[in-house]
Residue, then its C-alpha position, 0 to 999 in steps of 0.5 A: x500500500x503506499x504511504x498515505x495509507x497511514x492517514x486510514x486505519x479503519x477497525x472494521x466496514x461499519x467505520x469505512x462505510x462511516x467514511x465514505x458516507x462522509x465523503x460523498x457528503x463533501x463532494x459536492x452536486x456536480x462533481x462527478x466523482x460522486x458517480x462512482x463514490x455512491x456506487x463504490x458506498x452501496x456496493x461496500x455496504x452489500x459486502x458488509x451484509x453478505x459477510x453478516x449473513x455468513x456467506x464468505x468462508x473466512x469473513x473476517x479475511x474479507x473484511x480485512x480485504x475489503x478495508x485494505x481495498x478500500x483504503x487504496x482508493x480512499x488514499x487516491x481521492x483525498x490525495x486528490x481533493x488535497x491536489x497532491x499526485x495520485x497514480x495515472x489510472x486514478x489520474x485519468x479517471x479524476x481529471x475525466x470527472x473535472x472535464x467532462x462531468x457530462x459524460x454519462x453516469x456510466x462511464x465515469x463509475x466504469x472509469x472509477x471501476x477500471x482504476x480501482x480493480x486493475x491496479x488497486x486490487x491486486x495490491x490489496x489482494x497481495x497485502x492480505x495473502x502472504x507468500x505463505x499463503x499462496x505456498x498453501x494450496x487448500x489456503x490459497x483455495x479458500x482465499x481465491x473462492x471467498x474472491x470469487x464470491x464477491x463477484x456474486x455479490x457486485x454481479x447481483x448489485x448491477x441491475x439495482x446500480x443501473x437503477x440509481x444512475x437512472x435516478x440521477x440522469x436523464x438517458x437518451x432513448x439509445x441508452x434507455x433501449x440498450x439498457x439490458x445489453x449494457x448490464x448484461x455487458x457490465x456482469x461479463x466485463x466485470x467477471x473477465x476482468x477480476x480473473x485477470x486481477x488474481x493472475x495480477x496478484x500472483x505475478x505481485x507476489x512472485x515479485x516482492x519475493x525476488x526484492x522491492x526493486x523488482x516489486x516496485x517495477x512490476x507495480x510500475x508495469x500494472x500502473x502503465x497498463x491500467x493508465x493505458x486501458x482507461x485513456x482508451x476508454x476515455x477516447x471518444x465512443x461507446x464504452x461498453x462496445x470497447x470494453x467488450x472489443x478489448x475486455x475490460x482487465x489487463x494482464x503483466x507480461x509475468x502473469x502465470x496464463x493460469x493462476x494456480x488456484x486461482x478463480x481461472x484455474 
């Protein structure tokens, strides 16, 4: 994690969602960061019930999953709302917002979303599965399944998010028509690109054992891969029809083809 992670220590997601409800509430009407902070909200609280209900096989890893996650993107938006410097994919996605808050609702929470999940995720993942425990194959296991399992719970939020931008847009009646392609589109990008994360963390994990050189490199590599797939989808054009062209994750040239254990493997 970098080094304003220090600033957010939460103790458990009832203190995160406490954050991020005060975040959104200092954002201000207009700002379209607001678009993806909302969702990125509700679907944190639909983690946060799934976990109560039992549904994950080692829910207190997840939420420490989902703290550590969330913490990477807290650090990049207070960094920006503070204007220090915030890595390129994240870059791209605020400047997107400032310059172009009419954009669609959609495009920015996919901007927010392809930021967050190709480069935040396999750093989160890394910081909670130690070397060990990806050495451990019934506890690498549980760790990638508990992963796969929250794909469940975001894919089962798509259609009710599709909902909330709705509510706080007008949509011409092109969107209004492809509106069940765009969520069907939505569940299979995210699935593709979640697999993609998990080979992304293994090539992490290969990394930070070799030193922190050869980590930080490999880190600099998934930032440059990231910043490259949101400039695409900022280009002008429908979103999801480059999404589905490209795909929606990237993967490092060290990643294994197959992760073992992983959600592809």
């Amino acid at each position: 994690m970098s080094g304003l992670a220090k600033w957010y220590r939460y103790e458990n997601i009832p203190a995160l969602v406490g954050q991020l409800a005060a975040d959104l509430a200092r954002l201000p009407e207009g700002d379209a960061r607001r678009y993806f902070h909302a969702t990125y909200l509700r679907t944190t609280r639909a983690v946060a019930q799934e976990i109560d209900r039992g549904g994950f096989a080692d829910g207190a890893w997840l939420e420490r999953w989902d703290i550590v996650f969330a913490e990477l993107y807290l650090d990049a938006l207070h960094a920006d709302l503070a204007g220090d410097p915030v890595s390129e994919p994240w870059r791209i996605a605020f400047d997107t917002a400032a310059e172009r808050p009419a954009m669609p609702p959609l495009r920015h929470v996919l901007l927010g979303m392809n930021a967050h999940i190709n480069y935040d995720l396999p750093q989160a993942l890394v910081a909670v599965i130690s070397p060990a425990e990806f050495d451990d194959p019934k506890l690498r296991a549980g760790r990638a399944a508990d992963h796969a399992h929250v794909d469940e719970v975001l894919l089962a939020r798509v259609g009710a998010e599709d909902d909330e931008l709705s509510a706080v847009t007008r949509r011409s009646l092109l969107d209004r028509l492809l509106a069940p392609l765009n969520r069907a589109a939505t569940k299979r990008l995210l699935t593709e690109a979640r697999a993609k994360v998990w080979r992304n963390a293994v090539a992490l994990d290969r990394a930070r054992r070799e030193s922190p050189g050869r980590y930080a490199t490999v880190l600099a590599e998934l930032e440059a891969l990231s910043a490259a797939r949101l400039a695409e989808l900022v280009a002008p054009g429908q979103v999801l029809l480059k999404l589905t062209r490209h795909g929606f994750g990237v993967v490092l040239p060290d990643a294994p083809a197959v992760a073992p254990g992983g959600p592809d493997g």
